[in-house]
N, C-alpha and C positions, 0 to 999 in steps of 0.2 A: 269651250276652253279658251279661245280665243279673245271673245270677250272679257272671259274674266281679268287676259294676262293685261287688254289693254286697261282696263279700270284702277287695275291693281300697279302699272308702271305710270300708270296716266298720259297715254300716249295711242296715235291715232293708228288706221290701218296700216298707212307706208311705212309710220315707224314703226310698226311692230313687224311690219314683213322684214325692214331690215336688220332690224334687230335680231329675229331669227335667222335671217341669212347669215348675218355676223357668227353670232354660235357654232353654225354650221362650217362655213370657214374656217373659222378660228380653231375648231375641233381636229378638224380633218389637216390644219397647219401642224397644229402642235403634234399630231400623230407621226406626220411624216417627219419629221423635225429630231423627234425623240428617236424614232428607227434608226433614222440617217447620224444621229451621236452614236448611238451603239455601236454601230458596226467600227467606227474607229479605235474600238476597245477592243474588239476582235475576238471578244465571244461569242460562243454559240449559244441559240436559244436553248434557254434551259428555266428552270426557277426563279435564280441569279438572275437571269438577263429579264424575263418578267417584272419581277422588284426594282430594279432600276428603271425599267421600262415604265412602271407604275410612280417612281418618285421623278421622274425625266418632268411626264403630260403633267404631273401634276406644279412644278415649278415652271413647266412653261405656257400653260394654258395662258395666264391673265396676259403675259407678253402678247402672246396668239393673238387673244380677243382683239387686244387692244390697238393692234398695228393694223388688223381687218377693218377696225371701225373707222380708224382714219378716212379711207379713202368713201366707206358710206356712208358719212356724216352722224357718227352714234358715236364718237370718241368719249362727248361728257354724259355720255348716259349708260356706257360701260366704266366709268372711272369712277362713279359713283357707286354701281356696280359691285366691284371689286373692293371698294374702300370700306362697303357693307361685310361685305363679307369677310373681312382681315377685324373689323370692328366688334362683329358678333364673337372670334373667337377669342378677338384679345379682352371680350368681356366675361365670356366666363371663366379667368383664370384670376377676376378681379373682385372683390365684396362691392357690395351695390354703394354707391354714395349715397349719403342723405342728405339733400337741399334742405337745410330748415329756415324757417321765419319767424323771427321774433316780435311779437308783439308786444309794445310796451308806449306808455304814457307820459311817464315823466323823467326821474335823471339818467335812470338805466342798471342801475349798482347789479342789478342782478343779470343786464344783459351782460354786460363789461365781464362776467365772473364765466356766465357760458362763453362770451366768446375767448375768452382766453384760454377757456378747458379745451375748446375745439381748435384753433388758430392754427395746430400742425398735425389735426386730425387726419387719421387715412382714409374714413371712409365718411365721416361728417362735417359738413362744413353749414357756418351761416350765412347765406344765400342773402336773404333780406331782413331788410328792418322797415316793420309798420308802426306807423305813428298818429292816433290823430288829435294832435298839439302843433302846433309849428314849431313855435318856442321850444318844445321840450331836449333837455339834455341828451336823453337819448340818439338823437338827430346826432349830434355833437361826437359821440362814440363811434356812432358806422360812419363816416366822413372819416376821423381818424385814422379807423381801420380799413377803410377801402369798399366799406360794404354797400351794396346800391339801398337807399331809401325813399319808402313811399309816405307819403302823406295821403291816410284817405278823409272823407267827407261823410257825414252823416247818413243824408241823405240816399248818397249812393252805396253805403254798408249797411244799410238798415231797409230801403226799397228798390235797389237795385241787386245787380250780381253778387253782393257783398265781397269784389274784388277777385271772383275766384279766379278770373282769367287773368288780371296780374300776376298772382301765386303762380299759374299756370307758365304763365312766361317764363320764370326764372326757376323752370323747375321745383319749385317745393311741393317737397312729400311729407312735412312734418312740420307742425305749428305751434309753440312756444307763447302760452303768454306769461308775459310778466312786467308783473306791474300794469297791466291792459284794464282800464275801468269802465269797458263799453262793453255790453253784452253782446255775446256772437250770437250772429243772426242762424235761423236755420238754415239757409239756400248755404253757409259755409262748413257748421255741422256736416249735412249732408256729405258733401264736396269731397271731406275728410273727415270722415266718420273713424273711432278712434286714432286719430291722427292727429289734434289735438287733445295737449296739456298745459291744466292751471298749476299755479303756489298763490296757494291762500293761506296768509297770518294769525293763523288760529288753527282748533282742533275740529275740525268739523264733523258731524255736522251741526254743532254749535258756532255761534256768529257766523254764520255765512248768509246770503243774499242778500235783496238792493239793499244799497247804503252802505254796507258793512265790508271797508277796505282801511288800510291804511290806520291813520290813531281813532278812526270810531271802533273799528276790534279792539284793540287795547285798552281803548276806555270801557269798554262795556263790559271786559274779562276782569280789570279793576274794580268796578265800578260792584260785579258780582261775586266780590271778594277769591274769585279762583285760584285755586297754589298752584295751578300748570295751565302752561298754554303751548303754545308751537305750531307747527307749520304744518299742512296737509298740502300733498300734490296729488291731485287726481287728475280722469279722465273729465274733459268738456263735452257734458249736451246741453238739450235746450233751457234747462233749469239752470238761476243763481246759483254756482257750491255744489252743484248735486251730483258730479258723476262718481264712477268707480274710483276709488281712494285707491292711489299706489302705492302710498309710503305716508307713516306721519312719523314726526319726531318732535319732542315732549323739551320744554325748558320750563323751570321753576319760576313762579310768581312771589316776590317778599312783599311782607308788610308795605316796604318804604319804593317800591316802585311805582314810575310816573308812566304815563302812556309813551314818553320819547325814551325811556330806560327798559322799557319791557320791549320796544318798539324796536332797540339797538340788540335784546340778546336773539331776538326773532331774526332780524337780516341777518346774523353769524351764522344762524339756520340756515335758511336760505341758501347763502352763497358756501355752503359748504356741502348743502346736499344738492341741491337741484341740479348745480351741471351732470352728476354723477348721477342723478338719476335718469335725465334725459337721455344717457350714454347706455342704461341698463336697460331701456325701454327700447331705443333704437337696437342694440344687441338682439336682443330679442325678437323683435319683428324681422330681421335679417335670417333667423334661426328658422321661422315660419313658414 
């Protein structure tokens, strides 16, 4: 048992003797403490004076502990302690936040519309912005907004960690791409397994994988004479386009549209669903 407590506080024999001495102390103060209040209320034991007796130790233990530790040198390792423990219950009276990270390439149009849906979220916020452009606009939004940005590298997203310990840093639990024209590697699947989601510019699973982003969809839906086209958000695995579809929604193709006018009814799509779906998806898993 002993063992375990020290592995688990990470601390060695002395500190863990004093540690328990501390408890021990600390216990046997707050007891005496608590008796010694009552009696200047001048009840007798009964029910009543139990119950006060029980709210007394229990508001004065952490004083207890922590005046004990003073003098045995464990003060920052019961304040720590105690900060945990005020932390665990002021969390479950709270919904889990969501760290997200945005993935994106170039201006951002669609980050700029999540983060605005989120900006006074209660329980979602956008945490980071991944980028691998330097140049790109997107850069240029999280700077505005305050939001921290990474620039990753090929090499290291595609044969390395694929950054998951970045993510890791700043907490995210939920990944976002958009506008992102680099395939996720598997070590980041993994990592966050349905935990990321795409928006691809078309109906899939028509036009989707390599190549197929941006005005090559739109050319190829013209080019295929299609009277509909629109937006598909799904889940991200290892394959171009291919995960679980969450939502599609459908805009008309005319005669006389160009790839940059088919290209313009798609973004309205976009920026008018995906923050709200992002929001239905996180609801969700909170629910779970």
């Amino acid at each position: 048992m002993f063992q375990k407590l020290k592995q688990r506080w990470k601390v060695n024999g002395l500190n863990l003797a004093l540690i328990i001495t501390t408890f021990a102390l600390g216990g046997s103060l707050c007891g005496y403490a608590g008796r010694k209040l009552l009696t200047l209320t001048g009840l007798e034991k009964g029910a009543l004076w139990v119950v006060l007796y029980i709210i007394l130790i229990t508001l004065l233990w952490p004083l207890c502990v922590l005046l004990i530790s003073i003098p045995l040198g464990q003060f920052g390792f019961f304040k720590r302690y105690i900060a945990k423990i005020f932390s665990r219950f002021s969390n479950k009276k709270k919904a889990p936040v969501h760290n997200v990270a945005i993935f994106a390439s170039g201006a951002g149009s669609n980050a700029q519309q999540i983060i605005n849906r989120f900006s006074k979220h209660p329980t979602i916020k956008v945490a980071l912005i991944v980028c691998n452009k330097p140049g790109a606009g997107v850069l240029n939004i999280a700077k505005k907004h305050g939001i921290p940005a990474t620039i990753i590298e090929k090499d290291a997203f595609f044969k390395g960690e694929a950054y998951v310990g970045t993510l890791q840093q700043h907490n995210i639990n939920f990944i976002v791409l958009a506008g992102f024209l680099w395939k996720v590697p598997t070590a980041l699947i993994k990592a966050y397994s349905q935990k990321i989601i795409n928006i691809h510019p078309a109906l899939l699973p028509a036009y989707g994988g390599k190549g197929m982003y941006g005005h090559f969809v739109h050319e190829a839906v013209i080019a295929n004479k299609e009277t509909q086209s629109g937006i598909t958000i799904h889940y991200v695995d290892e394959l171009y386009d291919h995960g679980a579809v969450i939502k599609q929604v459908t805009c008309p193709v005319s005669e006389t549209d160009t790839a940059a006018t088919l290209a313009a009814k798609i973004h309205l799509l976009e920026h008018e669903h995906f923050p709200q779906v992002i929001e239905q998806v996180l609801q969700k898993q909170n629910i779970r």
